[in-house]
Residue, then its C-alpha position, 0 to 999 in steps of 0.5 A: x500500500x502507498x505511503x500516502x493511503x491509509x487503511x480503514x476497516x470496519x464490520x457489516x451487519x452480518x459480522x463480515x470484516x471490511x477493509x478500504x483503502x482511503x486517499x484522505x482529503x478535505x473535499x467531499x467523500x468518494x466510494x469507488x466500488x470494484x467490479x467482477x474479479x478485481x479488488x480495491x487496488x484497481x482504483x489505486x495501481x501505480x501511475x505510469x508514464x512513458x513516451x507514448x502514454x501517461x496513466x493515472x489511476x482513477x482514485x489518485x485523479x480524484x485525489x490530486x482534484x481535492x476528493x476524498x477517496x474511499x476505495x474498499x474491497x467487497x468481502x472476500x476481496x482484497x491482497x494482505x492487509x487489505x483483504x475483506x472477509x466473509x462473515x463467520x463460517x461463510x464460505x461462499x457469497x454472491x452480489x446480493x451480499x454486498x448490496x445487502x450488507x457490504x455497500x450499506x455498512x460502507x455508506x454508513x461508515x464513511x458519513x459517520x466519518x465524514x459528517x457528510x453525504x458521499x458520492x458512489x461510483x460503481x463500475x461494472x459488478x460495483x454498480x449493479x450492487x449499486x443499483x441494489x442498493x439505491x432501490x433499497x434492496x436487502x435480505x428477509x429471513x422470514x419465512x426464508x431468505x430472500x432479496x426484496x426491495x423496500x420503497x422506504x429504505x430506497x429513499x432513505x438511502x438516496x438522502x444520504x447520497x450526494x450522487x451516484x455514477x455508474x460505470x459500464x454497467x450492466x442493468x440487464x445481463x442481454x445483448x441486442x442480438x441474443x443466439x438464443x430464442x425465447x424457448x430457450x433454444x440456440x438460434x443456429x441462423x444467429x450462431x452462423x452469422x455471429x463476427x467476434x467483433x461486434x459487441x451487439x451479441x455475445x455468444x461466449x457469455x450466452x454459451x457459458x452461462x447456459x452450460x448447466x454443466x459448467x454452472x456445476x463445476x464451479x459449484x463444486x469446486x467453489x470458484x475461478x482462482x486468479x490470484x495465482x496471477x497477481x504480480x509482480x513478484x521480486x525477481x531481483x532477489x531470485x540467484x542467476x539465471x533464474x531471476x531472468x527467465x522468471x522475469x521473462x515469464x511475468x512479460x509474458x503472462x502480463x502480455x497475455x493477459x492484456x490480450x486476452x481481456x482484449x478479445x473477452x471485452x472488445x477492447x484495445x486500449x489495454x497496455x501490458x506495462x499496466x498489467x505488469x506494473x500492478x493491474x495483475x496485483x488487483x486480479x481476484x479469484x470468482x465465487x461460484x456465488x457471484x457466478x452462479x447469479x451472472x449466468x442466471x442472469x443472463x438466463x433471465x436476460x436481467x439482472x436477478x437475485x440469487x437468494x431465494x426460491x422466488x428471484x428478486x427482479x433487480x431490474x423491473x425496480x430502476x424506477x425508484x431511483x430518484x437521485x443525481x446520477x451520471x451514466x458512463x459506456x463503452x462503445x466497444x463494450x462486450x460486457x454492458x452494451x451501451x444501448x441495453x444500459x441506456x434502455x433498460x437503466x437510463x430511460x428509465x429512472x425517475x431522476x431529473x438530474x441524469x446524464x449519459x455519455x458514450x464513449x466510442x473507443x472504450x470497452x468493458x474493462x478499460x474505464x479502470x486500466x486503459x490510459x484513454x481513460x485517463x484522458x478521455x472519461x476521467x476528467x468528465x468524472x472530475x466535472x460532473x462531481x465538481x457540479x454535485 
């Protein structure tokens, strides 16, 4: 962790421990929430600048403007002291934990520190706990737990907000063009005529999350490991030759891995120094919880509950968001197609004060880690908050 970020934890209703990264200032209070397989440091890898790009990661952008950043890792999150854990004997978890338990006892922590009302700014997975969140969403154990919505608490929570920005954000896990009908059935005219680099469709992620055997197997083996890859590791300190050809072998995963998030998500703003010079540092491993309830979300083409026989219905509630908020998409994106955000999420709440902006070079993935971003979306961030 940097010199100048302190470290913060505190408890969830539930009992699970919460840790934050925080870049203290005096202006107004900040949350950055993660996505899928990332953690708090995504928000906070080392700036970079070489001859052909200056990277400045979003939670230190927003400190050299004066915001006080708070950037905490959901449960189950987190390298080293930084890490968040679950509640007592809980050994998997899904999104609605966190928009249930960890993102209320974040909010409530950071005001009670602050006397002031934050802004949140979810990207991706963050801001689908987001948009839990501020529709008042939580878990009832009578008769059985399940996920429901409460009007009351969505207003509550909106007053205690500033504003809210949603980044890459998937309301509805679908795709304007979809290989399945609603029978269920692949569409086999869909499948041919399908080019990889069109982000209207994505047959990887309806394939999977249909693949019941898959859904199965990461059950039983409890989750996708990834923190094998975090990185980088000391070489200097391994003897000859063997500190070289390790070295060598990092290049090469770092390369690896910014080319492969380059075909999943569309992208092509990735630089492998970033990854190597700390992205990998911020990969983290996948819950079957959490991803049991994208593929069922994708089954449902929405954004469902995991918890409970009957599914909460996450997005038929949009309505009830109320408060400023500012909307960010990729024009390449894969993942949350800007059109289906602007359908299913944008036209639809109820807020006065709202704004969307598409950016046509960036894909899902890129907002964080692509020096672009930095140049390009950051800098609207910067302003709409300076407004609020």
């Amino acid at each position: 962790m940097s010199a100048d970020a302190a470290q913060v934890e505190f408890t969830a209703r539930d009992g699970a421990l919460l840790r934050c990264k925080r870049r203290h200032a005096a202006g107004p209070p900040v949350i950055l929430l993660h996505g899928l397989a990332a953690n708090a440091e995504i928000w906070d890898l080392p700036e970079l600048q070489s001859a052909d790009f200056h990277y400045v990661p979003l939670g230190l952008f927003l400190h050299r403007a004066g915001y006080d950043v708070w950037m905490p890792s959901f449960r189950g999150h987190g390298v080293g002291p930084l890490a968040s854990q679950a509640a007592a004997g809980q050994t998997d978890w899904c999104v609605d934990d966190f928009v249930a338990f960890d993102l209320p006892a974040i909010v409530a922590h950071v005001r009670e520190a602050r006397r002031a009302n934050p802004f949140v700014l979810g990207s991706s997975m963050g801001a689908m706990v987001l948009a839990g969140y501020l529709q008042g969403a939580g878990l009832t154990s009578e008769p059985a737990a399940r996920v429901v919505a409460d009007p009351s608490l969505a207003a509550a929570r909106q007053l205690e907000l500033r504003g809210a920005i949603f980044m890459q954000f998937p309301p509805a896990l679908r795709w304007p063009t979809s290989f399945y009908g609603q029978d269920g059935r692949l569409r086999w005219q869909e499948f041919t005529r399908w080019d990889p680099r069109d982000n209207a469709a994505n047959l990887p992620f309806e394939l999977l999350a249909r693949s019941r055997w898959l859904d199965g197997l990461i059950g039983m083996i409890g989750e996708i490991p990834l923190d094998w890859l975090r990185g980088p590791l000391n070489w200097p300190d391994l003897p000859a030759p063997i500190g070289p050809i390790a070295d060598r072998v990092e290049q090469l995963v770092a390369s690896a891995a910014a080319e492969f998030v380059k075909r999943f998500s569309g992208g092509s703003n990735h630089r492998a120094e970033i990854w190597r010079g700390g992205r990998l540092s911020a990969l983290e491993s996948m819950k079957a919880g959490v991803l049991r309830q994208m593929a069922q979300s994708v089954r449902a083409r929405a954004f469902v509950s995991l918890r409970g026989k009957a599914p909460h219905v996450y997005s038929e509630h949009y309505e009830s968001i109320v408060l400023p908020l500012f909307v960010l998409a990729g024009g390449r994106d894969r993942i949350a197609h800007p059109d289906i955000t602007r359908a299913a999420f944008f036209e639809r709440v109820r807020s006065a004060d709202r704004e969307m902006t598409v950016f046509p070079e960036l894909a899902h993935g890129e907002f964080e880690a692509a020096p672009v971003a930095c140049q390009r979306a950051y800098p609207p961030i910067a302003d709409w908050l300076a407004r609020h």
